[in-house]
C-alpha positions in Angstrom: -22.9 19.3 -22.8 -22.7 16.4 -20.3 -22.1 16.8 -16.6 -18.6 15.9 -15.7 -17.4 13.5 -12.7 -14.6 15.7 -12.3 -12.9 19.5 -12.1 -9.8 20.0 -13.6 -7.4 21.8 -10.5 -3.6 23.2 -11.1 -0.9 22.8 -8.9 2.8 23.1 -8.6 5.3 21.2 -7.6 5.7 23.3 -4.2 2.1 23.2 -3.7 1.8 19.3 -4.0 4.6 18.6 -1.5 3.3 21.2 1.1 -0.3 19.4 0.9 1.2 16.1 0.8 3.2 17.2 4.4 0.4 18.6 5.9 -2.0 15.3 5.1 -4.4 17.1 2.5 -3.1 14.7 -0.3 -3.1 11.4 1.0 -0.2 9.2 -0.4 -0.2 6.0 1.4 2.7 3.7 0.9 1.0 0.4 0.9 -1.6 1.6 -1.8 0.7 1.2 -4.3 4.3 0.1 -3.1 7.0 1.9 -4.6 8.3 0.4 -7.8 9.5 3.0 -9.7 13.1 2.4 -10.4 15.8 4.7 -9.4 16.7 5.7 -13.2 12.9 6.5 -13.8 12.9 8.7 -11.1 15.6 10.3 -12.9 14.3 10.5 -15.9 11.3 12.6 -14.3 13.5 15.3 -12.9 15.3 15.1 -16.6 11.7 15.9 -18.1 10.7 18.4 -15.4 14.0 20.4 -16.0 13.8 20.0 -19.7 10.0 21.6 -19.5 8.2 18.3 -20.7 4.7 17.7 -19.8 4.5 14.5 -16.8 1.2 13.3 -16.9 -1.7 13.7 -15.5 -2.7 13.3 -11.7 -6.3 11.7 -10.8 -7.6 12.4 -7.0 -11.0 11.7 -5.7 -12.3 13.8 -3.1 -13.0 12.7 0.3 -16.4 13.2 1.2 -15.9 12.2 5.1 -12.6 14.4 5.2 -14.2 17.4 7.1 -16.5 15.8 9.6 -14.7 12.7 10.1 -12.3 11.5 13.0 -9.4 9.1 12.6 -8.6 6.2 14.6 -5.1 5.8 16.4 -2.9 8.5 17.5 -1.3 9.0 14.4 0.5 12.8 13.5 -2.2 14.0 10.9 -4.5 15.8 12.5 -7.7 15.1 9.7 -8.4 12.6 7.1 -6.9 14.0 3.9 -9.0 16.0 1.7 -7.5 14.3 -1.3 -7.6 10.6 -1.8 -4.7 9.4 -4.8 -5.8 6.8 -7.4 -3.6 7.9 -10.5 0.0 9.4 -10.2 1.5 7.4 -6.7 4.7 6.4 -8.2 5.3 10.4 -10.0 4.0 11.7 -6.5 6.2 9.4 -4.3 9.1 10.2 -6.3 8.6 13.8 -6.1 7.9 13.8 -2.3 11.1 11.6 -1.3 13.4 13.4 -3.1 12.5 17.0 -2.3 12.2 16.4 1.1 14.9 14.0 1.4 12.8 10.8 2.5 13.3 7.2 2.1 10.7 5.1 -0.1 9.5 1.6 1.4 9.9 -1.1 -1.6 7.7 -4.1 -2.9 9.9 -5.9 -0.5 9.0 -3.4 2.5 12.4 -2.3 3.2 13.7 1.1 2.8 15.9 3.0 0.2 17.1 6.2 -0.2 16.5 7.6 -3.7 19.7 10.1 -4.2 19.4 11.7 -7.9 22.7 13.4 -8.8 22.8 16.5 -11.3 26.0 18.0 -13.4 24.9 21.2 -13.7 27.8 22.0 -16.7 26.4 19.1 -18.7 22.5 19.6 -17.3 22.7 15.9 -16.7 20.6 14.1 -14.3 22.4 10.7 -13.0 21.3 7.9 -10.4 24.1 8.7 -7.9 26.3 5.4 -7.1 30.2 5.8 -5.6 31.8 7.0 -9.1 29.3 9.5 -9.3 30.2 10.6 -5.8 33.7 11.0 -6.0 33.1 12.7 -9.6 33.3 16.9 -8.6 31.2 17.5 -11.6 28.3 16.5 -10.0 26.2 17.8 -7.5 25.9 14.2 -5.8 22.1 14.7 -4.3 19.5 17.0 -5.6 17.5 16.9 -2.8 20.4 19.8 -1.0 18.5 22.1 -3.1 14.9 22.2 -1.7 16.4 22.1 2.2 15.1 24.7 4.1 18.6 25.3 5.3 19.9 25.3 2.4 21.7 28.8 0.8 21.8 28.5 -2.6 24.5 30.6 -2.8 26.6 28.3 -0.8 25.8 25.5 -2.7 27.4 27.3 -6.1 30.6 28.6 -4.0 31.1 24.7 -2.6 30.6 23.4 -6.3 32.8 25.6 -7.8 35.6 25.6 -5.3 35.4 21.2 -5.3 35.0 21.5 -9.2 38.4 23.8 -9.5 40.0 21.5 -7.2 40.3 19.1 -10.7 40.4 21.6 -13.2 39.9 25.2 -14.4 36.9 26.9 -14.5 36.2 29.4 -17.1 34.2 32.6 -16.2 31.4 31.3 -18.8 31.2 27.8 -16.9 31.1 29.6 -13.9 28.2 31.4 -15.1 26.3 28.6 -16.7 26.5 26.4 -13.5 25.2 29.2 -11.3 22.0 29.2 -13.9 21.7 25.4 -13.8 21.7 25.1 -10.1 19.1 28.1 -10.3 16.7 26.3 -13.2 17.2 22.9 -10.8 15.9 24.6 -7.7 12.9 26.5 -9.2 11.5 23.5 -10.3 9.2 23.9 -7.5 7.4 26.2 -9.8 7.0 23.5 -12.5 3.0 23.3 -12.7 0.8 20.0 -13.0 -2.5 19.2 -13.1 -5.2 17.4 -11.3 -8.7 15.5 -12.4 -10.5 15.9 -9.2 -13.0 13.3 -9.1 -16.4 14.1 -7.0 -16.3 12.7 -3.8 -20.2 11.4 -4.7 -19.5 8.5 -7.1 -18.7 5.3 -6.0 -15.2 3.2 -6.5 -16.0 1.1 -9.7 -16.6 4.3 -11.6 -13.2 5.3 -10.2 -11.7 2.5 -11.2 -13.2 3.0 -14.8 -12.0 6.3 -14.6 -8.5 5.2 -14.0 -9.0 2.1 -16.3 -9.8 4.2 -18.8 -7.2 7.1 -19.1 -4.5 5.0 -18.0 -4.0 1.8 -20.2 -0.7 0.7 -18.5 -1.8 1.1 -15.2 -2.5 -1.6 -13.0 -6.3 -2.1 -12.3 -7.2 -1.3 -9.0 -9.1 -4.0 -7.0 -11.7 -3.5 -4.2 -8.5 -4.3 -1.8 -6.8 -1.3 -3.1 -9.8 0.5 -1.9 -10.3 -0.8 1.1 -6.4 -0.2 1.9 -6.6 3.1 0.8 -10.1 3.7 3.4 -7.5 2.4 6.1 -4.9 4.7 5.3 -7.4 7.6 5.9 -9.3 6.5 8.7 -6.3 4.3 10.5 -3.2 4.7 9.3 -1.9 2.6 12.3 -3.7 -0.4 11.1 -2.3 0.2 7.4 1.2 0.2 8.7 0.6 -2.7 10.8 0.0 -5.0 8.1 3.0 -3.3 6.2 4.7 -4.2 9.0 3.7 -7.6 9.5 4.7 -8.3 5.5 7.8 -6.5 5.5 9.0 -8.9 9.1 7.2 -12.5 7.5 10.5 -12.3 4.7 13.1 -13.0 6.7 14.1 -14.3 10.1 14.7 -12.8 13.0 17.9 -13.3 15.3 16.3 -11.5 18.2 12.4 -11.7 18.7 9.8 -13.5 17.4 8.2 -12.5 13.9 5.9 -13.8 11.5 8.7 -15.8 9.0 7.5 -18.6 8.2 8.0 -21.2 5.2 5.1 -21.2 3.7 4.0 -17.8 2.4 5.0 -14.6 2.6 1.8 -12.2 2.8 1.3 -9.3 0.8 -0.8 -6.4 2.8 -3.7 -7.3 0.5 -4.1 -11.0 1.4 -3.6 -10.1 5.1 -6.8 -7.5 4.5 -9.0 -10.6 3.3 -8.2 -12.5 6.9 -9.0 -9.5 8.6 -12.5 -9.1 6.7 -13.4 -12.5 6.7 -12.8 -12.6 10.0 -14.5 -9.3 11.2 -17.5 -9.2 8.6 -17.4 -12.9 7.8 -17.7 -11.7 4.0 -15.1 -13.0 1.2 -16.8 -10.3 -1.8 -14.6 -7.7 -0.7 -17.5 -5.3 -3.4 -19.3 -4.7 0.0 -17.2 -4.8 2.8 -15.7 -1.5 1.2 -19.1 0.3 1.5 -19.7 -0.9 4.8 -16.4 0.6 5.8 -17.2 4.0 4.8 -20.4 3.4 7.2 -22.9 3.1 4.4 -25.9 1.4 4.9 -26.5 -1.1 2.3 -30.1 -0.6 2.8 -30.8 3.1 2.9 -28.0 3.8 1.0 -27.0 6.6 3.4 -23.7 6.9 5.2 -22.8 7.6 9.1 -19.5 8.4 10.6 -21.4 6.6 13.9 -21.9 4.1 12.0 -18.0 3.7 10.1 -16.3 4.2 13.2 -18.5 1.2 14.2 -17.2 -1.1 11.5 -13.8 -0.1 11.6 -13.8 -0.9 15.2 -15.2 -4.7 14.4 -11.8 -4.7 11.9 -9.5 -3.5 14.2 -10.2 -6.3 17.0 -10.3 -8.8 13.7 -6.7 -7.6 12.0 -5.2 -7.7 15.8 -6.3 -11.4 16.2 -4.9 -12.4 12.5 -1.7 -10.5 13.1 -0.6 -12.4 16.8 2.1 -14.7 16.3 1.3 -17.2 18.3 -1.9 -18.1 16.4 -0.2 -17.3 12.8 2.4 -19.5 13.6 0.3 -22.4 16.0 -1.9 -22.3 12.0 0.9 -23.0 10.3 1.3 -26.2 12.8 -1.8 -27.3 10.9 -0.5 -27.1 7.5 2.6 -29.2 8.9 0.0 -31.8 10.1 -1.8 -31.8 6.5 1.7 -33.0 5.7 3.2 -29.6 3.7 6.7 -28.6 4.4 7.3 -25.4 2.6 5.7 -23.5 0.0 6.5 -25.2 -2.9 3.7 -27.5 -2.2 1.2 -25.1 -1.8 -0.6 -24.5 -4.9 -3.2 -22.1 -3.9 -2.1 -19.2 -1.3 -6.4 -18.7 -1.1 -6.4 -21.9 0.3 -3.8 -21.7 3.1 -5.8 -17.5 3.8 -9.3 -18.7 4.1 -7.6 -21.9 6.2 -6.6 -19.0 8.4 -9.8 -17.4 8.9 -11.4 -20.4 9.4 -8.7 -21.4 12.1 -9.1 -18.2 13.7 -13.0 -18.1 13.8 -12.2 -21.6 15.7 -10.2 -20.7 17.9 -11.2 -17.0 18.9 -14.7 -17.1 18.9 -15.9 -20.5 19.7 -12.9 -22.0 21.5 -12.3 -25.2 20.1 -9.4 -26.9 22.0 -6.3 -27.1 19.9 -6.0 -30.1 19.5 -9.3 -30.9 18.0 -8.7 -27.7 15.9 -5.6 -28.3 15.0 -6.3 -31.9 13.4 -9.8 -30.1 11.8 -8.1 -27.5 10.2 -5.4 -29.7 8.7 -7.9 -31.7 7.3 -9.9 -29.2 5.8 -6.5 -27.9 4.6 -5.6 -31.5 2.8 -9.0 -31.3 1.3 -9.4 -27.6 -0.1 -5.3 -28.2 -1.5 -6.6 -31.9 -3.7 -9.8 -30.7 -5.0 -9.0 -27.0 -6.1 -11.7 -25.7 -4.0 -10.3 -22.1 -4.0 -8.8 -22.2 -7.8 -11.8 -21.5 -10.2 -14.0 -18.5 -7.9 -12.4 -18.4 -4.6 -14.0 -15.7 -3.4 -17.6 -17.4 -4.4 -16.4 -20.4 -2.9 -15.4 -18.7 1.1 -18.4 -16.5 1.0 -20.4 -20.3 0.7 -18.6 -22.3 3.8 -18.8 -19.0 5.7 -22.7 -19.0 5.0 -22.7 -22.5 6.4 -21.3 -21.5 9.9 -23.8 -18.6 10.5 -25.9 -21.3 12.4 -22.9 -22.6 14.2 -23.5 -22.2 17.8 -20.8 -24.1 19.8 -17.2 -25.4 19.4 -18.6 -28.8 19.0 -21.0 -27.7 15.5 -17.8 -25.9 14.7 -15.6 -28.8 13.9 -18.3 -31.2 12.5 -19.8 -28.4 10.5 -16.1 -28.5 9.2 -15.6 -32.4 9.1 -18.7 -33.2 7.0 -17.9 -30.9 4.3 -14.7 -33.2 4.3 -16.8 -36.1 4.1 -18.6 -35.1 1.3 -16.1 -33.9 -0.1 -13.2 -36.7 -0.3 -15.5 -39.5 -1.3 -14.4 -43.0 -2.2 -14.3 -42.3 -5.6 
C-alpha cells in the first residue's frame, strides 16, 4: 500500500467552531471571500438537521505553527495549527451563524447571515421582514448556540408568541420542543477532515484540491501567499482588505483610495507589494521565500521568514499610501485615460504602479520627470499588449533590466529607451 499525504481526522460541529475561536483552524476572510449565498447557507443547516452528509473538509498542517511568532499585535496568540484550502465557504457559514458574526462579501462590506427555522414545519428559511413578523418561526437560529441562552426559555417565548395567533395543541407543543432540541444539538453533527502533511509543498496541495473538488476554484500561488499572510500577519491581510473594500466608493469625510480607474482586488494589491519588496513578478517563489526557505539549501528559518516578511511589510505600506496611489493615477491622466473603460489590461496599470513606486521610493526621481516617464511607459505597455499574452514573464524581464540601475537619472532612461524601441516608426 502507498504512503498517504494525508490522515483522515473527525470533528464535530462544536469542535470546529471552538478551534476556529481559539485560532487553531485558520479561516481567513480574504482567502476566499464569502460568496455563498444566504439560501445556501440554508440549505446547509436543512442538510445538517435532515442528517445528510456535507462534504468533505481539506486542511494542511502548519509546519511553522509551534515555533513560529506572528507579526502585529493581533488577538491570536500562535499561528494556527490548521491552515484551510477546501471547505471556506461550509466553514464560514457555520462559524457566523453559531456564533452570531457578520461575513465580509466579495464586495468587502459586511452582512449578517440570519437563518430562520419553523420548528412545527422543520423548515429552514432565509429570514426577511415577513418571516419576522410570522410567529411560526424562530426568526434567527443563531439564539440557540448563545451561551446565554436557556433553551427552555426559548420554547416558553415561542409557544406563548405562537398562541398569541392561534391554538396550540398538546402534540404541537410537544413536537416543537423536540425540534428546537434536534436544532440545537446540531453541534454534535460530526464531519471529517483530510489533514494534509505539513511537509509537501503548495502545488501538490493545489492538486489535491484540484483533484477531489472539480467545482472548486483553482487556487493560485496568490491564494497562498494570502493565506501565509493571514498566519504570520493578519494585520497586513486586513490591510489590503481594507484598502479594496474603501477603493469602491467615495468618501464624504477623509481621503481613501477611490479612484476611476480600477478597483483592486487583495490579490492584485499582493503582486505590487511583491514586486516591489522582492522585485519578482513569478509569484511560484516568492511564496517559498516567504515561509523563509532557502531556495538553495532547500531548508527553512523562522530568522530567516520573519526577514522576508519584514522586506513586504515596508513594500505593502508604500503601495497602500494614498498620496502615491493617487499622485500614479496622475500618470495614467497624463497618458491621456479618463476612466476604466479605456483600460484594457488592469496588469498594465499594477506593474505601472510598481514601477512608479520603485521610482519614486527608492531612487527618487523628481515627480515631474516621473510622472511624464511613467505615463509614457503607460501609453506604450496599453498599444502594444505588453502585459496581455505572459504578463508575469513579461514584468519579471523589465524588472531584470533595472537590477543595474544605480541612480534616478538610469532610472528614467532605462525606462525611456524601452519606449524607444518599442514605439518605432513603423
Amino acid at each position: 500500500m502507498s504512503e498517504t499525504v494525508f490522515t483522515k481526522v473527525d470533528y464535530d460541529l462544536g469542535s470546529l467552531v471552538k478551534y476556529i475561536g481559539l485560532g487553531e483552524i485558520g479561516l481567513p476572510d480574504i482567502q476566499r471571500p464569502f460568496v455563498w449565498k444566504n439560501a445556501k447557507v440554508r440549505d446547509l443547516f436543512d442538510s445538517m438537521y435532515r442528517g445528510y452528509p456535507v462534504g468533505y473538509l481539506l486542511f494542511w498542517q502548519n509546519a511553522l505553527a509551534d515555533s513560529a511568532r506572528t507579526i502585529g499585535i493581533d488577538s491570536k496568540q500562535k499561528p494556527p495549527r490548521l491552515v484551510i484550502v477546501d471547505g471556506q465557504q461550509r466553514l464560514t457559514s457555520l462559524y457566523a451563524v453559531v456564533k452570531n458574526i457578520p461575513v465580509l462579501r466579495e464586495n468587502f462590506e459586511s452582512e449578517q447571515i440570519h437563518i430562520a427555522f419553523n420548528p412545527l414545519e422543520e423548515r429552514f428559511e432565509v429570514a426577511d421582514a415577513a418571516i419576522r413578523r410570522d410567529k411560526s418561526f424562530i426568526p434567527s437560529i443563531s439564539l440557540l448556540w448563545n451561551d446565554k441562552t436557556d433553551l427552555f426559555e426559548v420554547v416558553e417565548n415561542y409557544l406563548d408568541g405562537l398562541s398569541s395567533s392561534r391554538e396550540v395543541t398538546t402534540e404541537e407543543s410537544k413536537a416543537i420542543k423536540k425540534s428546537i432540541s434536534k436544532l440545537q444539538g446540531l453541534l454534535s453533527f460530526p464531519f471529517t477532515a483530510l489533514e494534509l502533511a505539513s511537509d509537501i509543498d503548495e502545488e501538490a496541495v493545489s492538486d489535491v484540491f484540484v483533484r477531489i473538488n472539480s467545482k472548486g476554484t483553482p487556487l493560485n500561488q496568490a491564494d497562498f501567499i494570502l493565506t501565509l499572510m493571514s498566519v504570520f500577519w493578519d494585520e497586513g491581510r486586513a490591510a489590503l482588505e481594507e484598502f479594496c473594500r474603501e477603493s469602491r466608493k467615495p468618501s464624504k469625510s477623509e481621503a481613501s483610495p477611490f479612484n476611476h480607474f480600477i478597483e483592486p482586488s487583495p490579490d492584485q494589491l499582493l503582486r505590487v507589494g511583491v514586486g516591489l519588496a522582492f522585485k519578482r513578478a513569478r509569484l511560484k517563489y516568492v511564496y517559498s521565500i516567504l515561509r523563509g526557505k532557502d531556495l538553495e539549501t532547500e531548508k527553512f528559518s523562522d530568522e530567516r521568514r520573519e526577514q522576508q516578511f519584514k522586506l513586504l511589510k515596508d513594500a505593502q505600506q508604500r503601495a497602500l499610501n494614498l498620496q502615491y496611489w493617487h499622485d500614479f493615477m496622475n500618470c495614467i491622466r497624463q497618458a491621456g485615460f479618463r476612466s476604466g473603460k479605456m483600460i484594457s489590461s488592469q496588469n498594465n496599470l499594477l506593474f505601472s504602479y510598481i514601477l512608479y513606486l520603485i521610482g519614486r521610493t527608492e531612487y527618487n526621481v523628481p515627480e515631474f520627470d516621473l510622472r511624464r516617464v511613467i505615463a509614457r511607459w503607460f501609453f506604450m505597455s496599453a498599444v502594444t499588449g505588453r502585459f496581455t499574452g505572459s504578463p508575469e514573464s513579461a514584468m519579471e524581464f523589465d524588472l531584470a533590466r533595472l537590477r543595474d540601475v544605480e541612480t534616478s537619472d538610469e532610472f528614467v532612461k532605462t525606462l525611456s529607451h524601452i519606449c524607444d524601441i518599442t514605439l518605432t516608426n513603423d
